[in-house]
C-alpha positions in Angstrom: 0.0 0.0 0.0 1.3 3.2 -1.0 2.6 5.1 2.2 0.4 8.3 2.3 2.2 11.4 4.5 -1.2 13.1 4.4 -2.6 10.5 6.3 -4.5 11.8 9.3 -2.8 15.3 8.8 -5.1 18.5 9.4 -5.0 20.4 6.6 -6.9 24.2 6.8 -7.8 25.2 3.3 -8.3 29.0 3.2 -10.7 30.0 0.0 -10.5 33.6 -1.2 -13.1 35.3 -3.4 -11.7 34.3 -6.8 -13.4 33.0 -9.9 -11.1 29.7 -9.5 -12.5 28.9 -6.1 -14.6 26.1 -7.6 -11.1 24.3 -8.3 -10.5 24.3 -4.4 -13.6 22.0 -4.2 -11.1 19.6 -6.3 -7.7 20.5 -4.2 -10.7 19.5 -1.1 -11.3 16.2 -2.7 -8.0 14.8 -3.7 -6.7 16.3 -0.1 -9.2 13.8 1.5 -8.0 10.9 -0.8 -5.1 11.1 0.3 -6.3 10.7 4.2 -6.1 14.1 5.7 -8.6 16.2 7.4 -9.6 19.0 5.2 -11.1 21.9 7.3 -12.2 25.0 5.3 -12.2 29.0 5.6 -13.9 31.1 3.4 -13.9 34.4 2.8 -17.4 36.4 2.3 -16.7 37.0 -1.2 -15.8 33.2 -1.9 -19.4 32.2 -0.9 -20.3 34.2 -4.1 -18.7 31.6 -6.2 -18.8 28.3 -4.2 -21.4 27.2 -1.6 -20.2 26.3 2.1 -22.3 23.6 1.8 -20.6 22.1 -0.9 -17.2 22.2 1.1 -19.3 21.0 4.5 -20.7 17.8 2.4 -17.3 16.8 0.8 -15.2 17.5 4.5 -17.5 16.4 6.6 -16.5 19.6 8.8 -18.5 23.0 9.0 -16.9 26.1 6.7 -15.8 28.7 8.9 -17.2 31.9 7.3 -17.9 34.7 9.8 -15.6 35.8 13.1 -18.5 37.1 14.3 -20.9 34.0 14.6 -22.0 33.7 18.0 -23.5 30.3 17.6 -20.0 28.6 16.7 -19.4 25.6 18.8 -16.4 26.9 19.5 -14.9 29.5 22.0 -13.0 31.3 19.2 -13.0 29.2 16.4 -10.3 30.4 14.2 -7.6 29.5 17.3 -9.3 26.1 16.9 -8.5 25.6 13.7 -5.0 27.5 13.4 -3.6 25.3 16.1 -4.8 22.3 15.1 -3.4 22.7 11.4 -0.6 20.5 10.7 -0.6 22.4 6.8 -2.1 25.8 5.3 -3.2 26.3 1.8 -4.8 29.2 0.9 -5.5 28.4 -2.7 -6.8 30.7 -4.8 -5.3 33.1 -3.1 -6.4 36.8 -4.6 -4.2 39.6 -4.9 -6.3 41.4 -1.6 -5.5 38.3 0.8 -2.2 38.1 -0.3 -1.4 41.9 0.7 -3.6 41.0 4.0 -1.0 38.1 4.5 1.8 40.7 3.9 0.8 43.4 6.1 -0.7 41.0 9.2 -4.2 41.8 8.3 -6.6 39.7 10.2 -10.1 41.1 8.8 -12.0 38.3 7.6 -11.7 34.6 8.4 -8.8 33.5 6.0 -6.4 36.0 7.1 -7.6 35.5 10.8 -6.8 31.9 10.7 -3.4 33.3 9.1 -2.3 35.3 11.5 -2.9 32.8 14.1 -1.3 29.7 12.9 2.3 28.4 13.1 1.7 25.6 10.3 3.6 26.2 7.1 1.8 28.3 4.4 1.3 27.2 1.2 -0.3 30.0 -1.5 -1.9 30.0 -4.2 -2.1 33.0 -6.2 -4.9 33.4 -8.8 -6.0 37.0 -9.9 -5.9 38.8 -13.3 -2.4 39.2 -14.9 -2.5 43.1 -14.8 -3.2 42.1 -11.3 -0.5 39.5 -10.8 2.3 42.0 -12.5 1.5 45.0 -10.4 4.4 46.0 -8.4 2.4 46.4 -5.4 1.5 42.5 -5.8 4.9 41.7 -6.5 6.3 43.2 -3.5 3.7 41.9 -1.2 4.6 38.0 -2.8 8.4 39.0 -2.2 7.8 39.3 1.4 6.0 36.6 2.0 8.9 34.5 0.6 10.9 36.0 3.5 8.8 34.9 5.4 9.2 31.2 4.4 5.7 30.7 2.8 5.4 28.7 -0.6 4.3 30.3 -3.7 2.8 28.0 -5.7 2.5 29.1 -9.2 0.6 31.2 -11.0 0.6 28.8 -14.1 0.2 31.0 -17.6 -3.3 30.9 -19.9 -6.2 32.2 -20.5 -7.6 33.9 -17.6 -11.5 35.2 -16.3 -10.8 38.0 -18.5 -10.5 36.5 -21.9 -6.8 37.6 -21.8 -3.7 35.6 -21.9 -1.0 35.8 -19.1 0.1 34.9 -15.9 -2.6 34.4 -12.6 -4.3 31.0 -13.5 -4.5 28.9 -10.2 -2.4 26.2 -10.1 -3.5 22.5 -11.0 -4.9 20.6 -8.4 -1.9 18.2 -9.1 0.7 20.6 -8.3 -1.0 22.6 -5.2 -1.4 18.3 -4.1 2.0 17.3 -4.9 3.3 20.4 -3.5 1.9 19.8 0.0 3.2 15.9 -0.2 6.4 17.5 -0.5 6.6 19.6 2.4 4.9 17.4 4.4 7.2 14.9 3.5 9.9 17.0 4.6 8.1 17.9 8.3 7.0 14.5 8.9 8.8 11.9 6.6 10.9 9.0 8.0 13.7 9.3 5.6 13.8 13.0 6.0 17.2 14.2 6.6 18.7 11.2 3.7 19.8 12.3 0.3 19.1 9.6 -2.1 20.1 9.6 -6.0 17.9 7.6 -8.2 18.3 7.0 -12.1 15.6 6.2 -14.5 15.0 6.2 -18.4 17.1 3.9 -21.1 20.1 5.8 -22.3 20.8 6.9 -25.6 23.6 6.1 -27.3 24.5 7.9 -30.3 25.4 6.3 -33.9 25.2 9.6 -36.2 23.1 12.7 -35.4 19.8 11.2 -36.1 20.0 7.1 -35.1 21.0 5.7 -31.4 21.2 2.9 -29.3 19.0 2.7 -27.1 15.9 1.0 -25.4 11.8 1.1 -24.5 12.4 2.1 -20.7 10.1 4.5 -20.2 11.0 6.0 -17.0 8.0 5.4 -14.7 9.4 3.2 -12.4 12.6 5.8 -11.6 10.1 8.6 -11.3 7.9 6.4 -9.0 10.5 5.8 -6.6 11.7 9.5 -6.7 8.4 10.7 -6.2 8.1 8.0 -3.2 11.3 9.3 -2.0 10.1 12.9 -1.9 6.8 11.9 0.2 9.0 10.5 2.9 11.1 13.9 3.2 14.7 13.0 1.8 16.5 15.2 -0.5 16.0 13.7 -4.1 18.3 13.5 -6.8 16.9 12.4 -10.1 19.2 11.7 -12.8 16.7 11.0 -16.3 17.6 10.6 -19.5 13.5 10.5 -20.8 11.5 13.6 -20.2 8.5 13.2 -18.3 6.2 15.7 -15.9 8.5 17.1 -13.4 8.0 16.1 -9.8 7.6 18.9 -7.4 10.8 18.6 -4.7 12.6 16.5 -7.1 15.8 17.9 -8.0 16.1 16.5 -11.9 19.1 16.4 -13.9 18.9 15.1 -17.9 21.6 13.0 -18.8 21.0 11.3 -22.4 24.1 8.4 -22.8 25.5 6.4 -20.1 28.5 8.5 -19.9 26.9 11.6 -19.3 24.8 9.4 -16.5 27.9 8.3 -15.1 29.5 11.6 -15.0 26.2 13.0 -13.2 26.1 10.1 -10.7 29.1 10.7 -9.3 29.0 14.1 -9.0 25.4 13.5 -6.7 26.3 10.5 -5.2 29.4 12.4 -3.1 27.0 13.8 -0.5 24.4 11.0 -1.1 23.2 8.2 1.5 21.6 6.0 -1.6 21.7 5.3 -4.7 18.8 3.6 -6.4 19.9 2.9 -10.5 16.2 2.3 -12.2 18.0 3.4 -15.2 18.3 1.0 -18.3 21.5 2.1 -19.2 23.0 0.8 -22.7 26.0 -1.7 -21.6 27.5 -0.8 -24.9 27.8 2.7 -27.2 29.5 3.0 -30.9 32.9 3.0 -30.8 32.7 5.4 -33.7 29.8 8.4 -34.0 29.3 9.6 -37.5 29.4 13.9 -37.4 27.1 13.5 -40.2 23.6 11.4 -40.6 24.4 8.1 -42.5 22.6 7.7 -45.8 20.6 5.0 -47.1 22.8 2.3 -48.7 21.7 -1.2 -50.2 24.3 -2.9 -48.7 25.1 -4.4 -45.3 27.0 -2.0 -42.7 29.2 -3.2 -40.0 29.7 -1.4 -36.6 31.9 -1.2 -33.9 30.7 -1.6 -30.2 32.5 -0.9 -26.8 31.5 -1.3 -23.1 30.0 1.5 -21.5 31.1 2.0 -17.8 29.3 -0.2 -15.2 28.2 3.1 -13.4 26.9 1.4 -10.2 29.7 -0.8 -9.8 32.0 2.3 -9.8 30.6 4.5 -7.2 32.6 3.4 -4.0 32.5 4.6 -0.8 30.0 4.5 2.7 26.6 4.5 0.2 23.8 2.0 -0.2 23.3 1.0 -3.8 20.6 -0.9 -5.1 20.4 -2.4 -9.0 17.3 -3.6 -11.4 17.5 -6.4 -13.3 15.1 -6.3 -16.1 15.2 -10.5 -17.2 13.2 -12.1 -19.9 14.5 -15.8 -18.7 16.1 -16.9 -15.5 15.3 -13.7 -13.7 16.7 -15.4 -10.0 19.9 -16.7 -11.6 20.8 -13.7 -13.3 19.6 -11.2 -10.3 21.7 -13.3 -8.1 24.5 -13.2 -10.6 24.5 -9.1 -10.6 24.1 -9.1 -6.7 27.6 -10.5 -6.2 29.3 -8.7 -9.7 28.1 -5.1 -9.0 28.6 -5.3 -5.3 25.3 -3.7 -4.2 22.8 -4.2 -1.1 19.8 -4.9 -3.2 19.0 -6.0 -6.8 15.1 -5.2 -8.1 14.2 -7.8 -10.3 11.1 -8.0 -12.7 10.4 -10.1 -15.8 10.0 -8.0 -18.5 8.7 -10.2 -21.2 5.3 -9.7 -19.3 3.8 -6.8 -20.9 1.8 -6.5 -17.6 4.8 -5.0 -15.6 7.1 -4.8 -19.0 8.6 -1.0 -20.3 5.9 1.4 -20.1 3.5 -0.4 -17.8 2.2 2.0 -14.5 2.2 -1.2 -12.4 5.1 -4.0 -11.1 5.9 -7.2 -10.4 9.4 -7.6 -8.5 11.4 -9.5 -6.1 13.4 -7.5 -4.1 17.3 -9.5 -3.6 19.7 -8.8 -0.3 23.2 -9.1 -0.1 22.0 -10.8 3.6 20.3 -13.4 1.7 16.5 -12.0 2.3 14.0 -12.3 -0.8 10.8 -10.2 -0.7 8.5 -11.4 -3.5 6.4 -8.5 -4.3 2.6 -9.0 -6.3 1.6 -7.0 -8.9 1.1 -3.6 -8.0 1.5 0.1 -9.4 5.1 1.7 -9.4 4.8 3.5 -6.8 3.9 1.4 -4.4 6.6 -0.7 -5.8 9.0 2.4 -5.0 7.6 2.3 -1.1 8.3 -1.1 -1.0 11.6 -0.7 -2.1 12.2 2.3 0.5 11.5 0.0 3.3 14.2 -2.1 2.3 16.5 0.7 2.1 15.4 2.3 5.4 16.6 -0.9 7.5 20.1 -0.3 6.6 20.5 3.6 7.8 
């Protein structure tokens, strides 16, 4: 089961009067999948687009809405809720609650609750791009950064308007996977561990056109460093496929083995793991064409040399873990790499089965020690896979 850092977290979502404050219905919904306690504040002028009741139906926990209600259950309600919050997100955030946040304004109930908590802030701009580009706005953003709180976006496109620009809120992915990541780092257990993880085949190159390479798609590296990230260590990705970026994921592109090898070593000085997901090509062309190689009707011969062993070559106090991607004797040849690459743990999975094969979003692997333990995983998705994998890794720090 996937290890959820949300789980039983309070989060307080503060809703501004914005035009995007239906998407924080969404941000609500995906908060609660992921196990945490969503309690809402609203400002007066974000009932004019959303309905407390919709945010009371989906929670399960009253709206707070007005500082003045005397028939709150609570002695003062927005204490309640700002000391209780393990997370803030005020998302949308409009360009008048963000200059309340910067000058310690505490007039309605989002900047009351605000003021009050000592929970990290997470904010979500969304306003107009005139709006957004103002100096004054600018300014007031600046020193909330000072202040430690996270900006999250605003993402460019078509705004309320009918212009184009910056101010759209944020997806509900990003303001998600943004909280995930500082929570991670707050409440993670491998928080305080730098871990380097590969993923993507490698390209190597014949001419300027044609390579060597292979169908790894890269899901199963950015699984585990997106695992990695929710359990608060410092993540190194090194990727030679380009897929969505993961917030708190430091990424690094590295196309051939060589440049992989270079970029490995360079991370994994500092590092307290290394995880190679990578398919890296064993071999590249001992000869690369400057120009693109022209049709011929006529056999052509090429040269092949080995490409570094990139995980056998990193030395020192680190815990190194290998994949082995088998289509026949998958134990043998695990066990084989185990002992030749010197590592901790070899991943192994049976790639003839197009079920957890390249480009599949779910796994089926057996995890090999160096002690002699074997974890036979079942088929589940990758990231669950990279959580499973994590607990392995976690018994040797």
């Amino acid at each position: 089961m996937t290890n959820r850092n949300l789980e039983n977290k309070n989060i307080l979502l503060a809703v501004s009067g914005s035009i995007a404050a239906y998407k924080a219905v969404d941000v609500a919904s995906q908060l609660i999948k992921q196990g945490a306690n969503v309690n809402v504040a609203m400002t007066e002028a974000a009932t004019k687009f959303i309905t407390p009741f919709t945010f009371k139906t989906l929670t399960g926990n009253v709206p707070f809405l007005d500082m003045w209600d005397i028939n709150t259950p609570s002695k003062e309600r927005h204490i309640e809720l700002a000391h209780s919050a393990d997370l803030m997100i005020i998302a949308p955030a409009t360009a008048s609650t963000i200059a309340s946040l910067a000058y310690g304004l505490a007039d309605d109930s989002v900047s009351l609750c605000a003021l009050s908590t000592e929970a990290p802030r997470l904010i979500a701009p969304a306003m107009d791009h005139q709006m957004w580009n103002n100096s004054a706005t600018q300014t007031n953003i600046n020193k909330l950064k000072a202040r430690g709180d996270i900006i999250i976006g605003p993402d460019y496109g078509r705004l309320a308007s009918g212009d184009f620009g910056l101010g759209r809120l944020s997806s509900t992915e990003e303001i998600v996977s943004e909280t995930k990541a500082r929570a991670g780092k707050m409440y993670g257990d491998l928080a305080g561990k730098h871990i380097v993880i590969t993923a993507g085949g490698t390209r190597e190159p014949m001419d300027p056109v044609r390579f060597l390479g292979n169908r790894s798609s890269g899901k199963m590296g950015y699984a585990v460093a997106e695992a990695a990230r929710d359990r608060g260590s410092d993540v190194t990705l090194i990727s030679s496929v380009s897929r969505p970026l993961i917030k708190g994921v430091n990424i690094i592109n590295a196309e051939t083995t060589a440049e992989m090898f270079q970029k490995v070593q360079e991370a994994t000085k500092n590092a307290d793991a290394l995880i190679m997901a990578a398919a890296v090509s064993d071999f590249r062309f001992k000869d690369i064409n400057k120009n693109k190689i022209k049709n011929k009707d006529k056999d052509m011969d090429v040269s092949l040399t080995p490409n570094p062993d990139i995980i056998a070559s990193i030395k020192g106090d680190i815990i190194k873990i290998a994949f082995a991607a088998e289509i026949n004797d998958m134990e043998k040849f695990a066990l084989q790499k185990l002992k030749s690459k010197k590592v901790d743990f070899i991943i192994a999975n049976d790639v003839s089965n197009p079920a957890i094969g390249f480009n599949s979003d779910n796994n089926k692997v057996v995890i090999f020690s160096n002690t002699g333990d074997q974890i036979n995983l079942p088929l589940m998705p990758k990231i669950d896979v990279g959580h499973e994998i994590l607990n392995s890794l976690k018994k040797r720090f």
